[in-house]
Chimera marker file (.cmm) of the C-alpha trace (Angstrom):
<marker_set name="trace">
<marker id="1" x="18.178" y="-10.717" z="13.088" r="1" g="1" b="0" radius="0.5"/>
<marker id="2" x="18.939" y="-7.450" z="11.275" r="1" g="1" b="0" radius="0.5"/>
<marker id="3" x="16.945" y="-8.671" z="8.238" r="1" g="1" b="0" radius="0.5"/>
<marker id="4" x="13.559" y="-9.767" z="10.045" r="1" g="1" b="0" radius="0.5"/>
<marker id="5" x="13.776" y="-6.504" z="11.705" r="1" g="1" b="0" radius="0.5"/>
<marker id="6" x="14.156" y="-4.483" z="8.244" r="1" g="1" b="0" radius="0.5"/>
<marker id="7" x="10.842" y="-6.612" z="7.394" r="1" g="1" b="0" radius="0.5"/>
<marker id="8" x="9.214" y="-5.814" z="10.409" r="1" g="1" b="0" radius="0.5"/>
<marker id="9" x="10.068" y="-1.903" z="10.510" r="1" g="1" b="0" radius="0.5"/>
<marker id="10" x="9.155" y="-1.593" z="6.956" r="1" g="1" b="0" radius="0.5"/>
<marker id="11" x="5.804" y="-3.476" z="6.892" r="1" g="1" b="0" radius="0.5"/>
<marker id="12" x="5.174" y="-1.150" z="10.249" r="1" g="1" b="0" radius="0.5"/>
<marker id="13" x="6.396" y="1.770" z="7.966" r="1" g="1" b="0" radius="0.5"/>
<marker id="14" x="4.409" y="0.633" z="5.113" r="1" g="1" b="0" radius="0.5"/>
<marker id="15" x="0.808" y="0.154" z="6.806" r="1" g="1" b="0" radius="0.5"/>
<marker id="16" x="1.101" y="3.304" z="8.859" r="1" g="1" b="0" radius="0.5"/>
<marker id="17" x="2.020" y="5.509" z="5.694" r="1" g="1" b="0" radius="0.5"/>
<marker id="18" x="-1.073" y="3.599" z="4.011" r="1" g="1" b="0" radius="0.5"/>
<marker id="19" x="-3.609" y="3.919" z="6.568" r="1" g="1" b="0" radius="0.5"/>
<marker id="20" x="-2.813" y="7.688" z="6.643" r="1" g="1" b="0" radius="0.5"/>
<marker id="21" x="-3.257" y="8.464" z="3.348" r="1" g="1" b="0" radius="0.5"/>
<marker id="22" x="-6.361" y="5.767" z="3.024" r="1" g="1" b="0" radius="0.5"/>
<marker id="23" x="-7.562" y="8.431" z="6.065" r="1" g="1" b="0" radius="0.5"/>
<marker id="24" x="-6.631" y="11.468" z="4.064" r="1" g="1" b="0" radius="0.5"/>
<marker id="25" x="-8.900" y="10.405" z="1.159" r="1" g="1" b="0" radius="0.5"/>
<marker id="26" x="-11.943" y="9.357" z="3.223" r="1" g="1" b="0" radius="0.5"/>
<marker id="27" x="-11.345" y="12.865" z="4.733" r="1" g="1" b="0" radius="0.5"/>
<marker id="28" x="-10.967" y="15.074" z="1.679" r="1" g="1" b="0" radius="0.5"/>
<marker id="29" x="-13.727" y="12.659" z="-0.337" r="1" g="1" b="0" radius="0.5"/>
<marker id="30" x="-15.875" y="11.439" z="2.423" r="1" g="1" b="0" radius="0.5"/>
<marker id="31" x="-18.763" y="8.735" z="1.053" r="1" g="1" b="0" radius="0.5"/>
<marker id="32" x="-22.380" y="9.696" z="1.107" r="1" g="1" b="0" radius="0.5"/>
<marker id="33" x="-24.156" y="9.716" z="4.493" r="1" g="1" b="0" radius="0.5"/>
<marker id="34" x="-25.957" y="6.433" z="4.803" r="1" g="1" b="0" radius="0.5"/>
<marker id="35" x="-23.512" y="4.253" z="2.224" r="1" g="1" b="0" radius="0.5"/>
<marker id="36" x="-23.566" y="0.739" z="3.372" r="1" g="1" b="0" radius="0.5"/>
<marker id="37" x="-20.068" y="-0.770" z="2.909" r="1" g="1" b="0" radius="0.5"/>
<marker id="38" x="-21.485" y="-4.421" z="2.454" r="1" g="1" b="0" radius="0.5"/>
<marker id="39" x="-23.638" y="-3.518" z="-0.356" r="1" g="1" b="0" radius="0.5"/>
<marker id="40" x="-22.006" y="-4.258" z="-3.329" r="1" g="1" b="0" radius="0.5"/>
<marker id="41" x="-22.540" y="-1.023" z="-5.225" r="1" g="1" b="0" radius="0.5"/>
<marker id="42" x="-20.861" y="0.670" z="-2.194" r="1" g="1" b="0" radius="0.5"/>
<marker id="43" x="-17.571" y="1.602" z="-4.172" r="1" g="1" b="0" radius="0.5"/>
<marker id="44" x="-19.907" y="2.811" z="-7.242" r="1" g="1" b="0" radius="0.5"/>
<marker id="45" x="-20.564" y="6.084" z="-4.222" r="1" g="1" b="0" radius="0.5"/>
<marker id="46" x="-17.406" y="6.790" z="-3.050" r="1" g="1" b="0" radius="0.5"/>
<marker id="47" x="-15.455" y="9.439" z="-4.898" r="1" g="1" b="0" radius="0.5"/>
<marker id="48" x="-13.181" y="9.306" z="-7.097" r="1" g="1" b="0" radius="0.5"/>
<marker id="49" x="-10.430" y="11.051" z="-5.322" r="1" g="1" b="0" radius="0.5"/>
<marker id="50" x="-11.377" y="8.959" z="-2.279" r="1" g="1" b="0" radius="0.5"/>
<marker id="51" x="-10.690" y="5.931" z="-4.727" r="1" g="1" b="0" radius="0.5"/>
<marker id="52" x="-7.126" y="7.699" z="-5.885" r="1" g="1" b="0" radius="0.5"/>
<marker id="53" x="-6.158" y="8.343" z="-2.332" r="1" g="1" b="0" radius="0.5"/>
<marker id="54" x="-6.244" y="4.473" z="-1.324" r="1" g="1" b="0" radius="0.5"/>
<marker id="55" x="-3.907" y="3.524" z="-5.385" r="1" g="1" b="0" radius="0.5"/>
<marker id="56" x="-1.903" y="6.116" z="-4.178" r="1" g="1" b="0" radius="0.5"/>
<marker id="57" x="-1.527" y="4.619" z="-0.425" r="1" g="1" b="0" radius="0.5"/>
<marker id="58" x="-0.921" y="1.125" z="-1.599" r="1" g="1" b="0" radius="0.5"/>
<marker id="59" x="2.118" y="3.268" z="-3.799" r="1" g="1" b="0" radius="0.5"/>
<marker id="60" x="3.610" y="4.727" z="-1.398" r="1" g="1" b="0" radius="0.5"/>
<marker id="61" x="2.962" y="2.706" z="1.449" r="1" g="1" b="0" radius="0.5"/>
<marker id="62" x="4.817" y="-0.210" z="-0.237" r="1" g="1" b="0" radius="0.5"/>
<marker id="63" x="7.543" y="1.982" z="-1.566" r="1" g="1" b="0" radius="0.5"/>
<marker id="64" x="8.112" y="3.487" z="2.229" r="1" g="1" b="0" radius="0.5"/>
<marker id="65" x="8.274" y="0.192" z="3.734" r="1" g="1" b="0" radius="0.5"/>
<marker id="66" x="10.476" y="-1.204" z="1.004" r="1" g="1" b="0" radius="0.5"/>
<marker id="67" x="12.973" y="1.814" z="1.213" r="1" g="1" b="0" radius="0.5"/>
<marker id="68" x="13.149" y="1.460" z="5.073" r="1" g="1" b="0" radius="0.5"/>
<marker id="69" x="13.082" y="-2.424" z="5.064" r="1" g="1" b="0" radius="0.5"/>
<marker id="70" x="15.983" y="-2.090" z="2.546" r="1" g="1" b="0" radius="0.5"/>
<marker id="71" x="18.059" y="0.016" z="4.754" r="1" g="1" b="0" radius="0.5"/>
<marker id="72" x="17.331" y="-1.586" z="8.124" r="1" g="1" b="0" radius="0.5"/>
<marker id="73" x="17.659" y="-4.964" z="7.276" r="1" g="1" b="0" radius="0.5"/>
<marker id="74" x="20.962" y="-3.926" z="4.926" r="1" g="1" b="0" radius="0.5"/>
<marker id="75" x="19.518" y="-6.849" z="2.405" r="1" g="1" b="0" radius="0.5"/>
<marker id="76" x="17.567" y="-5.929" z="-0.624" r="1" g="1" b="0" radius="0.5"/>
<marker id="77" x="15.082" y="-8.812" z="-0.015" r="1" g="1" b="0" radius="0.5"/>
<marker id="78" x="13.613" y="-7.407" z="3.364" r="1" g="1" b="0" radius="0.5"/>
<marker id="79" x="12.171" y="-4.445" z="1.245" r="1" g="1" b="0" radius="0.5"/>
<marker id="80" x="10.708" y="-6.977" z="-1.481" r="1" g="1" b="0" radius="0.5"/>
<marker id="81" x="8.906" y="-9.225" z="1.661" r="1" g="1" b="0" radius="0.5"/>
<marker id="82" x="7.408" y="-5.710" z="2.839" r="1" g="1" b="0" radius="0.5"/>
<marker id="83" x="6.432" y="-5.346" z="-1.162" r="1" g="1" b="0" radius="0.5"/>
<marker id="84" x="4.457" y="-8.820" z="-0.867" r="1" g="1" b="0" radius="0.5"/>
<marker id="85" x="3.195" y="-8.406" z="2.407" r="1" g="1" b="0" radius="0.5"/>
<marker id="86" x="1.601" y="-4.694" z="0.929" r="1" g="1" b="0" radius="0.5"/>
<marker id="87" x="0.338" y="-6.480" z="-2.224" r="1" g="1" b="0" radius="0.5"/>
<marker id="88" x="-1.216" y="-9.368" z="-0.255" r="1" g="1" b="0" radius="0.5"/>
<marker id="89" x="-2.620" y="-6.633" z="2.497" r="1" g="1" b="0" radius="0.5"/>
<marker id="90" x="-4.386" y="-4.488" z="-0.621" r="1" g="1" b="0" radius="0.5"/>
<marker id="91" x="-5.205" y="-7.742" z="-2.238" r="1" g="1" b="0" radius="0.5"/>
<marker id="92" x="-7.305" y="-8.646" z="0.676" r="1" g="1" b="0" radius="0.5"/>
<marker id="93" x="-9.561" y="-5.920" z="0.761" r="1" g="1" b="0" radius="0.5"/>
<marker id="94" x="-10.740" y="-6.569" z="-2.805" r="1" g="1" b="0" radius="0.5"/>
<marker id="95" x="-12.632" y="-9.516" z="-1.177" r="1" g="1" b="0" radius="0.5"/>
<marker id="96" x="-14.106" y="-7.515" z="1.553" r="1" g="1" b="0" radius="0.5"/>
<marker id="97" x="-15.502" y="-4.734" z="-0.421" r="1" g="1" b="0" radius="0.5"/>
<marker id="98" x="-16.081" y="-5.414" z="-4.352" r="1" g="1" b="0" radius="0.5"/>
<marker id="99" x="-13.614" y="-2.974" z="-6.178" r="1" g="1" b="0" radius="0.5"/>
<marker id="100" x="-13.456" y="-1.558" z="-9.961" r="1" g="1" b="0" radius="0.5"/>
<marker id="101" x="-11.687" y="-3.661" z="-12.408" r="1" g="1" b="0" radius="0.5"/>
<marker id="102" x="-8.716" y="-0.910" z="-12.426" r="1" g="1" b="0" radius="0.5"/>
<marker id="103" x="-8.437" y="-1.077" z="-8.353" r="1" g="1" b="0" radius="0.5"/>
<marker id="104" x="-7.896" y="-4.702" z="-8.927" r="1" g="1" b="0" radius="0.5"/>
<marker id="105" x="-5.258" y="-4.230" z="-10.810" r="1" g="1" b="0" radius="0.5"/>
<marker id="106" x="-3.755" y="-1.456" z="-9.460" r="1" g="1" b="0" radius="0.5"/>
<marker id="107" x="-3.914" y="-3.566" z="-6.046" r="1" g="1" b="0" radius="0.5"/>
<marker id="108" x="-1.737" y="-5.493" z="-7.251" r="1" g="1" b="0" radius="0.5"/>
<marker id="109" x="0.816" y="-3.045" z="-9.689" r="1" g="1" b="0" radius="0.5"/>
<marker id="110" x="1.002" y="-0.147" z="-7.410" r="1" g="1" b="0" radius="0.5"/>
<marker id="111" x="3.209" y="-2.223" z="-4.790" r="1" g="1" b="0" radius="0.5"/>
<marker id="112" x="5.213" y="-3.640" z="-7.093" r="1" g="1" b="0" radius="0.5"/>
<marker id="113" x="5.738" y="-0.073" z="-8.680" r="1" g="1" b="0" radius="0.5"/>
<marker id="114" x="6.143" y="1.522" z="-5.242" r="1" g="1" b="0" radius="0.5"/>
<marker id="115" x="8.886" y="-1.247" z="-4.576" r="1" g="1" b="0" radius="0.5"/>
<marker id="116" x="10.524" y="-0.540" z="-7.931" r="1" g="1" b="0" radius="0.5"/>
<marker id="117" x="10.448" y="3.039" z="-7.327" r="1" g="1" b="0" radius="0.5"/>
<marker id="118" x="12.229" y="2.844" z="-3.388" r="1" g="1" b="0" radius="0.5"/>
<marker id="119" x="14.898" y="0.356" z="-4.903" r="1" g="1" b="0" radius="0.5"/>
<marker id="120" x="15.969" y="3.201" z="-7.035" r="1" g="1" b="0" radius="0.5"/>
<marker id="121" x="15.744" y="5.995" z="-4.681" r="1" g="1" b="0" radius="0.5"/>
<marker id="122" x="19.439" y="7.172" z="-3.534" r="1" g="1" b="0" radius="0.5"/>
<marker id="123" x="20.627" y="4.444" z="-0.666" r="1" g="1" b="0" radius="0.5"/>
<marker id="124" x="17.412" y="2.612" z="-1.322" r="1" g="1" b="0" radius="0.5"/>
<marker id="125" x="19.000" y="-0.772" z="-3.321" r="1" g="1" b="0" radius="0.5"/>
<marker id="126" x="21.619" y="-2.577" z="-0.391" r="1" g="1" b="0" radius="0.5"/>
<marker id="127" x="23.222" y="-5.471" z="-2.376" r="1" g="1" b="0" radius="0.5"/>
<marker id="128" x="24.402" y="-7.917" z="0.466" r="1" g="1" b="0" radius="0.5"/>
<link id1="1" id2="2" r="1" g="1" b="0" radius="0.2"/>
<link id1="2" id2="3" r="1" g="1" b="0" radius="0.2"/>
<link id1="3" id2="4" r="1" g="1" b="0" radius="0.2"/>
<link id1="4" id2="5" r="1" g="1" b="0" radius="0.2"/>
<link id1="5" id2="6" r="1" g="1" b="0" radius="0.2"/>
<link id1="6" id2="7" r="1" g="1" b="0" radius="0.2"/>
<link id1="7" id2="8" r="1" g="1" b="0" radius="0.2"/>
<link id1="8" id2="9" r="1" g="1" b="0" radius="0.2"/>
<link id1="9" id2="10" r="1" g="1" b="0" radius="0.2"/>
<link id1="10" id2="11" r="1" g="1" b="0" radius="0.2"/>
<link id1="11" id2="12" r="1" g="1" b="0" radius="0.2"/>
<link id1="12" id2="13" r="1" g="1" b="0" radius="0.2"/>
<link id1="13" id2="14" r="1" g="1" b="0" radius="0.2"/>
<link id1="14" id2="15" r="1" g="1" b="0" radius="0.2"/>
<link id1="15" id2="16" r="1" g="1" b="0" radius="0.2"/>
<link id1="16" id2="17" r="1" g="1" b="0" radius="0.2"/>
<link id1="17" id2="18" r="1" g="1" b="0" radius="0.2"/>
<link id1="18" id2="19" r="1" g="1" b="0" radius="0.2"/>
<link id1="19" id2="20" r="1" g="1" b="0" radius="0.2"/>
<link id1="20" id2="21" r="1" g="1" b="0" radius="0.2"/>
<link id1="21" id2="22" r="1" g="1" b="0" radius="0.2"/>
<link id1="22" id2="23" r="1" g="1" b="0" radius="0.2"/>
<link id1="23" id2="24" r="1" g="1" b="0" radius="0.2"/>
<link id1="24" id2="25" r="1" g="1" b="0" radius="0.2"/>
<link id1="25" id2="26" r="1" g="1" b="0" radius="0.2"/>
<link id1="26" id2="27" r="1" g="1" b="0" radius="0.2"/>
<link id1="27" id2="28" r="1" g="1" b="0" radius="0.2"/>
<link id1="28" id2="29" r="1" g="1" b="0" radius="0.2"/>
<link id1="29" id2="30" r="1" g="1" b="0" radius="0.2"/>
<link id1="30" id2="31" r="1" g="1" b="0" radius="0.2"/>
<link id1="31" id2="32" r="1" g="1" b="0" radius="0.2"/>
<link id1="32" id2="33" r="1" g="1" b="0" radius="0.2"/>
<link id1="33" id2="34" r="1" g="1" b="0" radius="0.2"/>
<link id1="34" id2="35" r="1" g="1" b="0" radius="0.2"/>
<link id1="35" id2="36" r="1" g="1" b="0" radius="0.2"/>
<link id1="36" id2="37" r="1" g="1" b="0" radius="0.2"/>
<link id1="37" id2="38" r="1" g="1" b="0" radius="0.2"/>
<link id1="38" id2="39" r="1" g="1" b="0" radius="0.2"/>
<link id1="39" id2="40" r="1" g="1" b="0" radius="0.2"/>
<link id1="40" id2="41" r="1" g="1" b="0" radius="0.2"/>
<link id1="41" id2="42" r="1" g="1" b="0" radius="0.2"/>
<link id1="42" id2="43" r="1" g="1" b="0" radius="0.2"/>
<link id1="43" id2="44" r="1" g="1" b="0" radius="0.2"/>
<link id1="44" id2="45" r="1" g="1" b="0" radius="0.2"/>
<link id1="45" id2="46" r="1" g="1" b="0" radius="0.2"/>
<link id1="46" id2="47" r="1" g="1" b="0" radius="0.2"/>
<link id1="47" id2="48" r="1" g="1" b="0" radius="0.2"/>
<link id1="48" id2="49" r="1" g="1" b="0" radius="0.2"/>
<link id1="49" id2="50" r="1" g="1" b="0" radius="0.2"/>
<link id1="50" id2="51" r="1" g="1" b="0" radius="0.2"/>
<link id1="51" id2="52" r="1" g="1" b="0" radius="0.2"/>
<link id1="52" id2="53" r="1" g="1" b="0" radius="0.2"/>
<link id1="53" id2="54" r="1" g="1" b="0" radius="0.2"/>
<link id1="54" id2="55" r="1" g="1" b="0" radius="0.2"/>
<link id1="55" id2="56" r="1" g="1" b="0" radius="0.2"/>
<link id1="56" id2="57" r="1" g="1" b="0" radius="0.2"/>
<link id1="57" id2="58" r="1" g="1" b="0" radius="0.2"/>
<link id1="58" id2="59" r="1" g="1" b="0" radius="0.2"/>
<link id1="59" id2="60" r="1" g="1" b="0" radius="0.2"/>
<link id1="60" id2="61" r="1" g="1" b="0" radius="0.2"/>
<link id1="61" id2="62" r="1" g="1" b="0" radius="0.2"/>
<link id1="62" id2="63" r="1" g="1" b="0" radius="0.2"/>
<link id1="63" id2="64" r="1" g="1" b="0" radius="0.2"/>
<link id1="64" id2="65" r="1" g="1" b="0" radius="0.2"/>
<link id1="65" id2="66" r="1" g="1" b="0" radius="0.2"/>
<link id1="66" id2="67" r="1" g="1" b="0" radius="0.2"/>
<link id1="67" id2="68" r="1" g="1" b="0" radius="0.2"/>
<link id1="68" id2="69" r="1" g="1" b="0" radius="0.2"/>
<link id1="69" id2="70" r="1" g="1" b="0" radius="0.2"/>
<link id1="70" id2="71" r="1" g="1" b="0" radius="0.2"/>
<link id1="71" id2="72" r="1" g="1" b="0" radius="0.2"/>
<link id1="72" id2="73" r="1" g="1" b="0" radius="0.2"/>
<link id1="73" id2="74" r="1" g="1" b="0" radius="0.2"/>
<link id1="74" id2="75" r="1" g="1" b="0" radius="0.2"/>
<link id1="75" id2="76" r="1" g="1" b="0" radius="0.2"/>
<link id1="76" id2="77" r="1" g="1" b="0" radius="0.2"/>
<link id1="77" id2="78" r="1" g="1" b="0" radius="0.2"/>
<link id1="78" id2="79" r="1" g="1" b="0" radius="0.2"/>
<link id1="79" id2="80" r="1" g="1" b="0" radius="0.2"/>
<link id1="80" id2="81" r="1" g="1" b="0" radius="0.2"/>
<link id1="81" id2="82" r="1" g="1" b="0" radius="0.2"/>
<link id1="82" id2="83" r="1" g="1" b="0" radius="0.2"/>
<link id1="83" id2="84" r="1" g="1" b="0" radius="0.2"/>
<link id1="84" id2="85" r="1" g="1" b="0" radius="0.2"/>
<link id1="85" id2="86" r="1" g="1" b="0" radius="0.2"/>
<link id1="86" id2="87" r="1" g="1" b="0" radius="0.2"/>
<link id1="87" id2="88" r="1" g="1" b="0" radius="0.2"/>
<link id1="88" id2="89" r="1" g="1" b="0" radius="0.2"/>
<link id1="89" id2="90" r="1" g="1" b="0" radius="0.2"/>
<link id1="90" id2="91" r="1" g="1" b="0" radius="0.2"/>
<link id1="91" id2="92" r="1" g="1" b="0" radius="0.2"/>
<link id1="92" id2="93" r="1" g="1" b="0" radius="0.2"/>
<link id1="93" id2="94" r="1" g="1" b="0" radius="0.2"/>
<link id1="94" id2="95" r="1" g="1" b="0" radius="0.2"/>
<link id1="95" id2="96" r="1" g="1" b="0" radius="0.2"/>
<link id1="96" id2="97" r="1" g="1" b="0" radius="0.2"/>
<link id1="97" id2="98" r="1" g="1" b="0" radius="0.2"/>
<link id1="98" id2="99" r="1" g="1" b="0" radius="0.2"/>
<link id1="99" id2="100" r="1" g="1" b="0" radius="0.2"/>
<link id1="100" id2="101" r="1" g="1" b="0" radius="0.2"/>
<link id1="101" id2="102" r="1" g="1" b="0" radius="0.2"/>
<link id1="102" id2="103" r="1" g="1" b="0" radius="0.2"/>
<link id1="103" id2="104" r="1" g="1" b="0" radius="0.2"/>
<link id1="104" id2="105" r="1" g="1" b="0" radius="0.2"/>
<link id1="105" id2="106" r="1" g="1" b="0" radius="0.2"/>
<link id1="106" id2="107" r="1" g="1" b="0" radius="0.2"/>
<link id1="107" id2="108" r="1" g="1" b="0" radius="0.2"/>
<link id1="108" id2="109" r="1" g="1" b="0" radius="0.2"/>
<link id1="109" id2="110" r="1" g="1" b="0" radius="0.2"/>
<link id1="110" id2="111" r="1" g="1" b="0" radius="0.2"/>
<link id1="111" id2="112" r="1" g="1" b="0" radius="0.2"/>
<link id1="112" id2="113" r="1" g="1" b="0" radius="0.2"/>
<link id1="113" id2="114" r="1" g="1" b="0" radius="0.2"/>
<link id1="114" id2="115" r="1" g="1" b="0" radius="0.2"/>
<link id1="115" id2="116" r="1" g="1" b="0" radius="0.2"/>
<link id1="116" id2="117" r="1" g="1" b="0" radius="0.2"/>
<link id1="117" id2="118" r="1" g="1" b="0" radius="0.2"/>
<link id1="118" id2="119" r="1" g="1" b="0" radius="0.2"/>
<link id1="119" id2="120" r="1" g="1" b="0" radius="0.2"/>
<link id1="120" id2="121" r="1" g="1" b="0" radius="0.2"/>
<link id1="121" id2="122" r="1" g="1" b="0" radius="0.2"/>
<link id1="122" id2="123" r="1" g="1" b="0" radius="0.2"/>
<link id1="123" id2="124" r="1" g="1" b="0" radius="0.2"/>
<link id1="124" id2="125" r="1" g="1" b="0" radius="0.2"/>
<link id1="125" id2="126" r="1" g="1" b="0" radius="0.2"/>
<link id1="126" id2="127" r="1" g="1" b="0" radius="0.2"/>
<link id1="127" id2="128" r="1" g="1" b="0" radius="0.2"/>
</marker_set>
């Protein structure tokens, strides 16, 4: 029970650390008045900071919820679940909006770097 709840807490953690800094960005860069996010030059008008702010909250978001799924669930695979569930959550969204080449990537590398990053964080790796 532990472990599902060190999943749960973490991909909580994880989306709510995301979806602020995603807000941040959209804040700090908003796009230009009238932008249509179904057109499919929509990301082509949206800063580049704006763009930064969303790499940066799949980074963090995945390494937040990895830390914390780590050390709630006390098992080092409930932070790489919350890892996969980020990469699969940012990896979505590239088929909603059409992203950059580098986005694409980076949807799926920042995750896995945020993951890397929170398993060597001080009390972030648990190895039962």
């Amino acid at each position: 029970m532990r472990k599902v709840l060190g999943v749960l807490i973490g991909v909580a953690i994880g989306f709510i650390c995301t979806f602020i800094l995603e807000s941040l960005g959209h804040v700090l860069f908003p796009a230009p008045l009238g932008a249509d996010m179904s057109a499919p030059d929509f990301l082509e008008q949206v800063p580049l900071g704006a763009k930064l702010f969303v790499v940066a909250a799949w980074f963090i978001g995945a390494g937040a919820g990895c830390y914390f799924g780590q050390r709630i669930g006390g098992w080092l695979w409930s932070g790489w679940i919350v890892v996969g569930i980020s990469m699969l959550a940012g990896l979505s969204t590239l088929y909603m909006i059409p992203h950059p080449l580098w986005m694409q990537v980076s949807a799926f590398v920042a995750p896995i770097l945020g993951g890397i990053v929170a398993d060597r964080l001080p009390g972030g790796r648990v190895r039962r």
